[in-house]
Backbone of each chain as nested JSON, in Angstrom:
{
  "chains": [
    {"id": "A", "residues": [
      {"number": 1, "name": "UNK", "atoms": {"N": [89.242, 99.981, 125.348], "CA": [88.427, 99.168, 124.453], "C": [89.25, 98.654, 123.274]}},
      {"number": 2, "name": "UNK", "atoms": {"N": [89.922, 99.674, 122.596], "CA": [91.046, 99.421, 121.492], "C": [92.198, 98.95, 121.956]}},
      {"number": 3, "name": "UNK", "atoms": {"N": [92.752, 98.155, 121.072], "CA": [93.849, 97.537, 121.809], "C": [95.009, 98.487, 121.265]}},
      {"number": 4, "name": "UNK", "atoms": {"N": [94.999, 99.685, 120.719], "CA": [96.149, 100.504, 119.926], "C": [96.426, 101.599, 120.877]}},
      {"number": 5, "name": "UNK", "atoms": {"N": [97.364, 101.927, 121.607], "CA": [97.635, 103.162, 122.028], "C": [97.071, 104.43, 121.822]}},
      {"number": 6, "name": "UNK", "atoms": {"N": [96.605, 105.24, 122.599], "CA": [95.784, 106.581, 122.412], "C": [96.831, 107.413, 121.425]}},
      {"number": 7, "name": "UNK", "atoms": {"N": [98.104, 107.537, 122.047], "CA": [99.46, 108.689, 121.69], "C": [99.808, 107.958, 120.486]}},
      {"number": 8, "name": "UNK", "atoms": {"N": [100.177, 106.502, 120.159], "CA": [100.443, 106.119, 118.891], "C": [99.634, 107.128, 118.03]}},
      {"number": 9, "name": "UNK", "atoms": {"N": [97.78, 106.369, 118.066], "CA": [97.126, 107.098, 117.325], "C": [97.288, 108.564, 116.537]}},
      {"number": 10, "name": "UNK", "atoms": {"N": [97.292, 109.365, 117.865], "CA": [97.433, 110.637, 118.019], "C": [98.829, 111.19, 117.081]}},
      {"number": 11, "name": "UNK", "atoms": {"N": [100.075, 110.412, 117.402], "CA": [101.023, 110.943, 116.483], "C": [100.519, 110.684, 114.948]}},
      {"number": 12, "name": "UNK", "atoms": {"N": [100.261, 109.247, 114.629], "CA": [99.769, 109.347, 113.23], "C": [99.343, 110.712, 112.762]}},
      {"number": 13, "name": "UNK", "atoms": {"N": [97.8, 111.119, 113.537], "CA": [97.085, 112.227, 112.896], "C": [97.776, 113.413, 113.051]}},
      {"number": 14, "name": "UNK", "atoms": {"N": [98.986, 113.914, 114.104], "CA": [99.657, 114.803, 113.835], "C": [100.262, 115.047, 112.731]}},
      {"number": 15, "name": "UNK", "atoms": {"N": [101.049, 113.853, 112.573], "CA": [101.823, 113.869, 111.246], "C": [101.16, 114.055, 110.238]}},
      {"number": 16, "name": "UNK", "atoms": {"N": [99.936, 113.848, 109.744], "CA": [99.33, 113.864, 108.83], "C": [99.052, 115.171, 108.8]}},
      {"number": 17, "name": "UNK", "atoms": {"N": [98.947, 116.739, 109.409], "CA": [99.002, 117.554, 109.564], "C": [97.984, 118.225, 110.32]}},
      {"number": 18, "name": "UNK", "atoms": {"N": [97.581, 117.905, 110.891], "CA": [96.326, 118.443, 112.073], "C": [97.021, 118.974, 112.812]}},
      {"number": 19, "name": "UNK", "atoms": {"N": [96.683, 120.445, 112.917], "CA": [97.419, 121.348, 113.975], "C": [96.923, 120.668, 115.673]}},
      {"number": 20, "name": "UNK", "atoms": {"N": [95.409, 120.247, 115.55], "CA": [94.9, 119.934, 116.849], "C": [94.06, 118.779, 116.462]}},
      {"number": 21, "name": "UNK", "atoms": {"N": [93.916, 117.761, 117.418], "CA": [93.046, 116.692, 117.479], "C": [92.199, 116.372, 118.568]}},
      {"number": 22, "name": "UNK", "atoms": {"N": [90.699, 116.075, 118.377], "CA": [90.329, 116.051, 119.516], "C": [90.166, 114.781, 119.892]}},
      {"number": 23, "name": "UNK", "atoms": {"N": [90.152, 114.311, 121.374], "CA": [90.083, 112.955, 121.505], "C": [89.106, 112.036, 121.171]}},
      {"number": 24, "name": "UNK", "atoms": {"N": [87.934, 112.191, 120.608], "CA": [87.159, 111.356, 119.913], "C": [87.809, 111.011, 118.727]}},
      {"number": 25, "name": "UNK", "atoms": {"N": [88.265, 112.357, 117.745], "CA": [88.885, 111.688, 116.474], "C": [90.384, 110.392, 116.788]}},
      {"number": 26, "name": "UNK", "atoms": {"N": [90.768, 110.787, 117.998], "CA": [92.023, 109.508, 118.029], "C": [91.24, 108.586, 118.426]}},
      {"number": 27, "name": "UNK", "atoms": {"N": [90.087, 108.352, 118.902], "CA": [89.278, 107.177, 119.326], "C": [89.003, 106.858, 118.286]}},
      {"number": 28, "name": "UNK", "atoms": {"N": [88.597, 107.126, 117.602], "CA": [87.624, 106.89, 116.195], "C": [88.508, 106.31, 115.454]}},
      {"number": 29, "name": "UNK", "atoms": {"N": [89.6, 106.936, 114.935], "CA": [90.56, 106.568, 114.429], "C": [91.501, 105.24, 114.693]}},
      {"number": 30, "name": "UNK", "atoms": {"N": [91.446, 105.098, 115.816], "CA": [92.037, 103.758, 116.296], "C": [90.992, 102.467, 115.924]}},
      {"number": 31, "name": "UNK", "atoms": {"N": [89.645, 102.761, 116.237], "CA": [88.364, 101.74, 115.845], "C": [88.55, 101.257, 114.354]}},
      {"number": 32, "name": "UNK", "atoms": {"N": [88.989, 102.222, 113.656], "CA": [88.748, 102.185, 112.181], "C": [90.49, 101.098, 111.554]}},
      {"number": 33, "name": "UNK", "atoms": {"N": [91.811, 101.529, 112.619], "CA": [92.762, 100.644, 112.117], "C": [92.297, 99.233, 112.805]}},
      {"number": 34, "name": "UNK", "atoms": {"N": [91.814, 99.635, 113.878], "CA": [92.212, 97.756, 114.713], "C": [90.983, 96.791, 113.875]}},
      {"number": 35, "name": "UNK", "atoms": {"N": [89.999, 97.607, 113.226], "CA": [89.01, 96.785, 112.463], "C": [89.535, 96.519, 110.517]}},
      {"number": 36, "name": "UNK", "atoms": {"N": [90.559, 97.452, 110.586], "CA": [91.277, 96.856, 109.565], "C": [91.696, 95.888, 109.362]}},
      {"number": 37, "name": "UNK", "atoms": {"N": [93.214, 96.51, 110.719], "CA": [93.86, 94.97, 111.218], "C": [93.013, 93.682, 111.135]}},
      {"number": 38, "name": "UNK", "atoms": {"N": [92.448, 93.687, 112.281], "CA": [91.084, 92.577, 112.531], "C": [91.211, 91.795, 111.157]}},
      {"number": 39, "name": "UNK", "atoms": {"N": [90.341, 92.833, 110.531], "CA": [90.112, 91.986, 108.858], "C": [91.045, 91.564, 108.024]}},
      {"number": 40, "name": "UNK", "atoms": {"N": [92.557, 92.092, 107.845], "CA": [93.459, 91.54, 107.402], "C": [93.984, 90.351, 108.469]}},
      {"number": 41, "name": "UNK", "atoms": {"N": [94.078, 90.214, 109.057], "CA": [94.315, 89.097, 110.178], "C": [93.19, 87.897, 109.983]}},
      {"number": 42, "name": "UNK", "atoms": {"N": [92.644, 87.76, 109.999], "CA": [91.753, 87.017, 109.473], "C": [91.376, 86.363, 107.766]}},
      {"number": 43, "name": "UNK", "atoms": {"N": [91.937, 87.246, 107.437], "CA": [91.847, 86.498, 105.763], "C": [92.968, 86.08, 105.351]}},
      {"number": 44, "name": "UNK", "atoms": {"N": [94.605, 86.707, 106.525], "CA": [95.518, 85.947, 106.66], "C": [95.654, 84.599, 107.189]}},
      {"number": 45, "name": "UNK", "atoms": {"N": [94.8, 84.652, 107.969], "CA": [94.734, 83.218, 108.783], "C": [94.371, 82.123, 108.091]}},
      {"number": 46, "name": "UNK", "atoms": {"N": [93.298, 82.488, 106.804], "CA": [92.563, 81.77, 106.058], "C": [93.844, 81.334, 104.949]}},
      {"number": 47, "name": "UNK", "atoms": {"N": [94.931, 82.183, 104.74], "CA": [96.288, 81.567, 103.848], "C": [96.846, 80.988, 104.838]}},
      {"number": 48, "name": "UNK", "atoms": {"N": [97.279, 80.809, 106.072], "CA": [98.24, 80.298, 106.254], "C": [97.321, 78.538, 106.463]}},
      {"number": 49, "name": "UNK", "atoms": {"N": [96.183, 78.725, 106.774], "CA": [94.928, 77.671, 106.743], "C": [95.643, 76.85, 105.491]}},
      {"number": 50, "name": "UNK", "atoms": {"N": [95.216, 77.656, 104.707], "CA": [95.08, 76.693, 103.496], "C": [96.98, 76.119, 103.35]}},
      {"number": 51, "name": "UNK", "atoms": {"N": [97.818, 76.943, 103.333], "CA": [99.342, 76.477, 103.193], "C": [99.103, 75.004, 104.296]}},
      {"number": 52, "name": "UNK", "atoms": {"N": [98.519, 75.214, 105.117], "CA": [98.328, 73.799, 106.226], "C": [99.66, 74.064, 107.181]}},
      {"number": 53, "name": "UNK", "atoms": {"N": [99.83, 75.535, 107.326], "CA": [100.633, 75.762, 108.57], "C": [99.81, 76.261, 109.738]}},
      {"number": 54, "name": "UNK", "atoms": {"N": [100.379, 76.201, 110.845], "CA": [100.171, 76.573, 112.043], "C": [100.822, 78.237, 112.309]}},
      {"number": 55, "name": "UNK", "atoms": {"N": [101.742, 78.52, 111.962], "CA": [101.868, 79.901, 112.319], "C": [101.867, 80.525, 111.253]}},
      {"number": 56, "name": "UNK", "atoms": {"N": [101.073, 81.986, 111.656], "CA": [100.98, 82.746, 110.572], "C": [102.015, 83.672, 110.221]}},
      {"number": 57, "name": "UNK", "atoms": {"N": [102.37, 83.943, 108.694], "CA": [103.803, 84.539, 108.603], "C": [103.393, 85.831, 108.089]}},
      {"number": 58, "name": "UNK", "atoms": {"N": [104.651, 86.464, 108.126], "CA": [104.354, 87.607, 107.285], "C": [103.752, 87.846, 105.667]}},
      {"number": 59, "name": "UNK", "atoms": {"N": [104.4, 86.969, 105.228], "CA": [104.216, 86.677, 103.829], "C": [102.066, 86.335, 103.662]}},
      {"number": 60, "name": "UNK", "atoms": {"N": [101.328, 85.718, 104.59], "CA": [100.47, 85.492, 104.6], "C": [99.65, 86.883, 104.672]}},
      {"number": 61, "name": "UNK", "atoms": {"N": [100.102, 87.809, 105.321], "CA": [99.664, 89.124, 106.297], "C": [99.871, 89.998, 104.639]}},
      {"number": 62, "name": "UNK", "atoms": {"N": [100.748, 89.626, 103.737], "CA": [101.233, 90.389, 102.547], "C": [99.995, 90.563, 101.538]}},
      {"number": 63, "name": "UNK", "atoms": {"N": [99.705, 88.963, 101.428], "CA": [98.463, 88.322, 100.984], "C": [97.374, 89.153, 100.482]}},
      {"number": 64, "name": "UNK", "atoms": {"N": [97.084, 88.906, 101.929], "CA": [95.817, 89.393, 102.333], "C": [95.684, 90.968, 101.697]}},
      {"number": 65, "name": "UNK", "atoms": {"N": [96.822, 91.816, 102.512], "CA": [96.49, 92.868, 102.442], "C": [96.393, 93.012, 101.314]}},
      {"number": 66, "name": "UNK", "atoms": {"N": [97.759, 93.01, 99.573], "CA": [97.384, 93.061, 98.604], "C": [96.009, 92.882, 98.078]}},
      {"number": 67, "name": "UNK", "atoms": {"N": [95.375, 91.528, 98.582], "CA": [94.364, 91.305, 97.708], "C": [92.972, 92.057, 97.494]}},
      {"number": 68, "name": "UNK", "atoms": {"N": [93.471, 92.943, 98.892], "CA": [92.349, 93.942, 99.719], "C": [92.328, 95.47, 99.34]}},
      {"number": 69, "name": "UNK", "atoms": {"N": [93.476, 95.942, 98.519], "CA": [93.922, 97.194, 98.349], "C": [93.144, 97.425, 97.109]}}
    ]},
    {"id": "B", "residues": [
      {"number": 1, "name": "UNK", "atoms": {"N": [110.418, 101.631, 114.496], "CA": [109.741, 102.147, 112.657], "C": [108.516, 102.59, 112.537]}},
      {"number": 2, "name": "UNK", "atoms": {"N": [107.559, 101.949, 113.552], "CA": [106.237, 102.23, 113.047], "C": [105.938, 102.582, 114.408]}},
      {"number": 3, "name": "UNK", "atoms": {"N": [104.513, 103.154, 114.45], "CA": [104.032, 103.928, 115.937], "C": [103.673, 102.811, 116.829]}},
      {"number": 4, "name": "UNK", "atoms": {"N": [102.852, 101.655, 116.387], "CA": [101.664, 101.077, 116.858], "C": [102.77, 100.208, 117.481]}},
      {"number": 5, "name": "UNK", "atoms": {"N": [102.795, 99.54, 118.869], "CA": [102.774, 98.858, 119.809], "C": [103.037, 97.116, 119.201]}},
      {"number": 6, "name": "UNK", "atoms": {"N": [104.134, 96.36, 119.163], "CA": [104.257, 95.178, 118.403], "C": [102.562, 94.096, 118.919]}},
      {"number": 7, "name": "UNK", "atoms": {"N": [102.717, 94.427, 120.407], "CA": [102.393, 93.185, 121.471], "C": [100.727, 93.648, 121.098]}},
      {"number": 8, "name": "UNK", "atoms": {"N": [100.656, 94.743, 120.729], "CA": [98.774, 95.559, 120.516], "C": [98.5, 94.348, 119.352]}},
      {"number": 9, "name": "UNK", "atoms": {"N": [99.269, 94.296, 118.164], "CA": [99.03, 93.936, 116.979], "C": [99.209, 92.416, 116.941]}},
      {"number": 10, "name": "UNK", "atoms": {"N": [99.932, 92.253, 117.511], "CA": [99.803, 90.672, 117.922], "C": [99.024, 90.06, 118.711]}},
      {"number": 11, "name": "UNK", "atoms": {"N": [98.223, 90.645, 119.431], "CA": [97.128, 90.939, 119.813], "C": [95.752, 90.467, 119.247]}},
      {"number": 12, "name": "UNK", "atoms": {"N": [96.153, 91.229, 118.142], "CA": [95.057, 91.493, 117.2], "C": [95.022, 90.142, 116.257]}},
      {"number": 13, "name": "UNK", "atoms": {"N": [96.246, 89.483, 116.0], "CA": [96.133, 88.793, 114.838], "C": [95.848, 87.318, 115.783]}},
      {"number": 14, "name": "UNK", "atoms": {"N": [96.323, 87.301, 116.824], "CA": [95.901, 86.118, 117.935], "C": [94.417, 85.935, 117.946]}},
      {"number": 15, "name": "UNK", "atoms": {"N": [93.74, 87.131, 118.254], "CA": [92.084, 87.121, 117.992], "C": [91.647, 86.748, 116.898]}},
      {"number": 16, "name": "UNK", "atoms": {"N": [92.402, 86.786, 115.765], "CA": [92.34, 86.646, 114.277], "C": [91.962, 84.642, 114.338]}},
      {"number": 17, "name": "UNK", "atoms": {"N": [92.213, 84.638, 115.326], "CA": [92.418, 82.707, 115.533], "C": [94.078, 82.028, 115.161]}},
      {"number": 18, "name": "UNK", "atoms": {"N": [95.041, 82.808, 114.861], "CA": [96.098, 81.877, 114.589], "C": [96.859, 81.535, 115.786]}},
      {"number": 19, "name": "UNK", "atoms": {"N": [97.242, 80.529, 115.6], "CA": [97.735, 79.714, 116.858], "C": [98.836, 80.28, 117.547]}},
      {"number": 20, "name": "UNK", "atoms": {"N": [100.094, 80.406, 116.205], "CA": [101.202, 81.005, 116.71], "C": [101.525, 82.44, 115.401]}},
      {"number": 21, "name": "UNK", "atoms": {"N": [102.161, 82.889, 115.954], "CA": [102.369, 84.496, 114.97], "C": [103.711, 84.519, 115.204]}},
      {"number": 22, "name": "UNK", "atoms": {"N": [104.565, 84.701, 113.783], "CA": [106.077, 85.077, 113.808], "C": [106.024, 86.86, 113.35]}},
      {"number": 23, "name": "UNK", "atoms": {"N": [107.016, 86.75, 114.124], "CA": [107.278, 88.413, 114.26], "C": [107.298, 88.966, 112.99]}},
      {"number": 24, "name": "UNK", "atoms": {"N": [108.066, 88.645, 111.479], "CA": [107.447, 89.606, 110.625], "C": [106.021, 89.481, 110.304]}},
      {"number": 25, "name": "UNK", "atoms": {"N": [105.301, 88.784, 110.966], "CA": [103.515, 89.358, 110.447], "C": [103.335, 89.748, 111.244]}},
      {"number": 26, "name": "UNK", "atoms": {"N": [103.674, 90.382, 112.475], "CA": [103.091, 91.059, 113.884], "C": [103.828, 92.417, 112.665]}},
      {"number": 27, "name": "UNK", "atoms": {"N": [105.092, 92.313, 112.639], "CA": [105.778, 94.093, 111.595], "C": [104.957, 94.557, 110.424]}},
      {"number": 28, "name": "UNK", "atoms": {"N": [104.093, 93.288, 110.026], "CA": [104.045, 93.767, 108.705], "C": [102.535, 94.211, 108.797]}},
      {"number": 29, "name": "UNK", "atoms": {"N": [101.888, 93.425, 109.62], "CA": [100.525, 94.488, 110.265], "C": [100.597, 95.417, 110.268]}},
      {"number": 30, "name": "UNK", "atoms": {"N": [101.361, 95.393, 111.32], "CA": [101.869, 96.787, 112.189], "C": [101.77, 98.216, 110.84]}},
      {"number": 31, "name": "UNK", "atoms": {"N": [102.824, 97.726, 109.584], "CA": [103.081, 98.385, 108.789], "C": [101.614, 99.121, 107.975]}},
      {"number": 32, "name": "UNK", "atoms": {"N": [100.683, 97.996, 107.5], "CA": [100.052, 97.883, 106.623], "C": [98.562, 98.94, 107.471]}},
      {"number": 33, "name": "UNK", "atoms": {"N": [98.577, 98.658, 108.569], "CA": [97.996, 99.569, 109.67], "C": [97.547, 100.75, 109.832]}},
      {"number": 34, "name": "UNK", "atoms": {"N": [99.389, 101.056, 110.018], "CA": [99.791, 102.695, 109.968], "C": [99.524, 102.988, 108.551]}},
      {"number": 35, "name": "UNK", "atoms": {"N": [99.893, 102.341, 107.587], "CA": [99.672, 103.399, 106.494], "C": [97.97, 103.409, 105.889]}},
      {"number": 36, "name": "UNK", "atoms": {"N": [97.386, 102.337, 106.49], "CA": [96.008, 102.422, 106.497], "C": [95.215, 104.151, 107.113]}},
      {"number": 37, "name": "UNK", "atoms": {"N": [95.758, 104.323, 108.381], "CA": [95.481, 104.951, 109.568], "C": [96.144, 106.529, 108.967]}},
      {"number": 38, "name": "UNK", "atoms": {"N": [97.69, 106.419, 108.367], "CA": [97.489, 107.496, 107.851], "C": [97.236, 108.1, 106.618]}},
      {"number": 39, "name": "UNK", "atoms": {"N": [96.754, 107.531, 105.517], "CA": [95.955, 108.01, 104.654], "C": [94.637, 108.438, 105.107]}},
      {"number": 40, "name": "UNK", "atoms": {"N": [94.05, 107.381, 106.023], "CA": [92.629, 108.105, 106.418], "C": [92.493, 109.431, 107.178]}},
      {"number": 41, "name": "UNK", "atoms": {"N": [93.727, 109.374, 108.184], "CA": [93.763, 110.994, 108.365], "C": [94.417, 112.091, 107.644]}},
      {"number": 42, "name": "UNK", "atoms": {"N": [94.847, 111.493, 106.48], "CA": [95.185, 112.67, 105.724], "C": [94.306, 113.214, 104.794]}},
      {"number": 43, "name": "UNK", "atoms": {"N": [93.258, 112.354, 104.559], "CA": [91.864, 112.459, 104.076], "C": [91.139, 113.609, 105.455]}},
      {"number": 44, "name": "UNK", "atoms": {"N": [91.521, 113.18, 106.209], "CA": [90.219, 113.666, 107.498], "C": [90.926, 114.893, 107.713]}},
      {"number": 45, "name": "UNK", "atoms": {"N": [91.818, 114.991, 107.102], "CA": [92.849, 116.583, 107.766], "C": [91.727, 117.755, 106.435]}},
      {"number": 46, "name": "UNK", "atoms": {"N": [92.015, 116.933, 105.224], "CA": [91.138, 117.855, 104.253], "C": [89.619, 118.182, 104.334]}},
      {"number": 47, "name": "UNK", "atoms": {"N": [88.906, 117.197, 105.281], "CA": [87.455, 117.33, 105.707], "C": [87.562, 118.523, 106.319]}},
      {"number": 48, "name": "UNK", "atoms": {"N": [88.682, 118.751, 107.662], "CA": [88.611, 120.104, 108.341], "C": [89.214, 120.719, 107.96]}},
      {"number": 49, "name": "UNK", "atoms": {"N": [90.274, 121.268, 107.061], "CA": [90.444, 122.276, 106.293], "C": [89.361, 122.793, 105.503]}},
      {"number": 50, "name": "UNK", "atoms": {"N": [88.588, 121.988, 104.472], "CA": [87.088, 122.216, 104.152], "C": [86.223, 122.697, 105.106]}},
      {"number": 51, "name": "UNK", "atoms": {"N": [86.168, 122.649, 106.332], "CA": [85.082, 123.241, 107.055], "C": [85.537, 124.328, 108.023]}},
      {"number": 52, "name": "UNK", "atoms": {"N": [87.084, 124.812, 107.669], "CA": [87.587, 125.99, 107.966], "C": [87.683, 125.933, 109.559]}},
      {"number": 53, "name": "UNK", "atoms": {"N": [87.947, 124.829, 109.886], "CA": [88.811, 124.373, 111.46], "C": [89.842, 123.755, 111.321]}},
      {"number": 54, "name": "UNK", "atoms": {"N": [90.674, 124.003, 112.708], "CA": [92.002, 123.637, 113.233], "C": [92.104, 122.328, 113.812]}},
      {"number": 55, "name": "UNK", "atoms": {"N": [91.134, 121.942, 114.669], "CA": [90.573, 120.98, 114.998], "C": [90.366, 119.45, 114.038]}},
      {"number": 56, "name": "UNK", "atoms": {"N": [91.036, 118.872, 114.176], "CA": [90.529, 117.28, 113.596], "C": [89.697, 116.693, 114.315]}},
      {"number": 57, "name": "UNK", "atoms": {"N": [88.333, 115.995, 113.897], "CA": [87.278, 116.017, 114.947], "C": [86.704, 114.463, 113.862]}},
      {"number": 58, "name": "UNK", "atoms": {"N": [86.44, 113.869, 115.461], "CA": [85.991, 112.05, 115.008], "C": [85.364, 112.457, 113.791]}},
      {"number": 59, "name": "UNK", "atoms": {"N": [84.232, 113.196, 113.657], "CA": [83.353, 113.6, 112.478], "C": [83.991, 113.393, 111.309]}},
      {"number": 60, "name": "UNK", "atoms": {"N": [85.666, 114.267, 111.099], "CA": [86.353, 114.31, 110.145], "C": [86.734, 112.738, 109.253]}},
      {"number": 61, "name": "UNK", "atoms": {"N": [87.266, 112.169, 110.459], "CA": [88.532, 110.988, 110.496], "C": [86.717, 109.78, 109.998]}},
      {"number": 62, "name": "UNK", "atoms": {"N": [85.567, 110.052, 110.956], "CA": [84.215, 108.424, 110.111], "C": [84.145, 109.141, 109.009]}},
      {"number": 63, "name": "UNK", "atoms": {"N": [83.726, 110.605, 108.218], "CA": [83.829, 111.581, 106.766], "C": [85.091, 110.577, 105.689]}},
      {"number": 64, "name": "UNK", "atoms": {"N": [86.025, 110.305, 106.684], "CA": [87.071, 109.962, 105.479], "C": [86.834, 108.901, 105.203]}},
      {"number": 65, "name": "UNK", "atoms": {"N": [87.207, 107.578, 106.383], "CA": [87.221, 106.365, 106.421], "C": [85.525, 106.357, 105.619]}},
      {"number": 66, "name": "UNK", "atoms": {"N": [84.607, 106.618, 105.926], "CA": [83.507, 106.128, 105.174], "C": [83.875, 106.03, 103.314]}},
      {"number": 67, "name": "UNK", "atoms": {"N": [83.952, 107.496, 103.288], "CA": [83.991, 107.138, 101.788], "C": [85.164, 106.541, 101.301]}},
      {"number": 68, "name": "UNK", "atoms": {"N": [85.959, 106.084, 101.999], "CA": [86.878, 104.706, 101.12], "C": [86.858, 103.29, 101.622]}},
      {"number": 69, "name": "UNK", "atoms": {"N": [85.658, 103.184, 102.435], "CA": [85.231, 101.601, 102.702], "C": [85.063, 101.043, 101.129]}}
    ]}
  ]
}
């Protein structure tokens, strides 16, 4: 359903220190970045819109996120 | 550098509607992501330390992400 790797996920929350994870929390957890993403991707799109470019850059993706933090 | 999958996140920002995507905004997603993903489980690691399990459990990881929507 998520477009993010199960094991990506999963290392994140290791690292973060969870001795054990169960697989709903890496599900869950993945829902919650790709709807981040999602939303920064989209209000990036809306800068590179307005610059009146066609591809979106990093610098746009910077944007966004700042303006969101 | 980062866990998450370039081609997942580019992915993501394609759905976003932009036409074309240069590779540092597919990295810098990518970036802005993970550190999204792991603050929230480092939040969700302290939900189950608080409830005196080993276990990181979806419960923990929607507990975190909720209260910093």
């Amino acid at each position: 359903m998520t477009e993010l790797s199960q094991a990506a996920v999963e290392r994140i929350i290791k690292k973060a220190g969870a001795a054990r994870v169960s697989a709903d929390a890496t599900e869950m957890l993945s829902t919650y970045m790709e709807e981040y993403g999602a939303f920064i991707a989209r209000e990036a799109k809306k800068m590179s819109d307005h610059a009146g470019r066609k591809t979106l850059r990093g610098a746009d993706i910077r944007m966004a996120a700042e303006m969101f933090k």
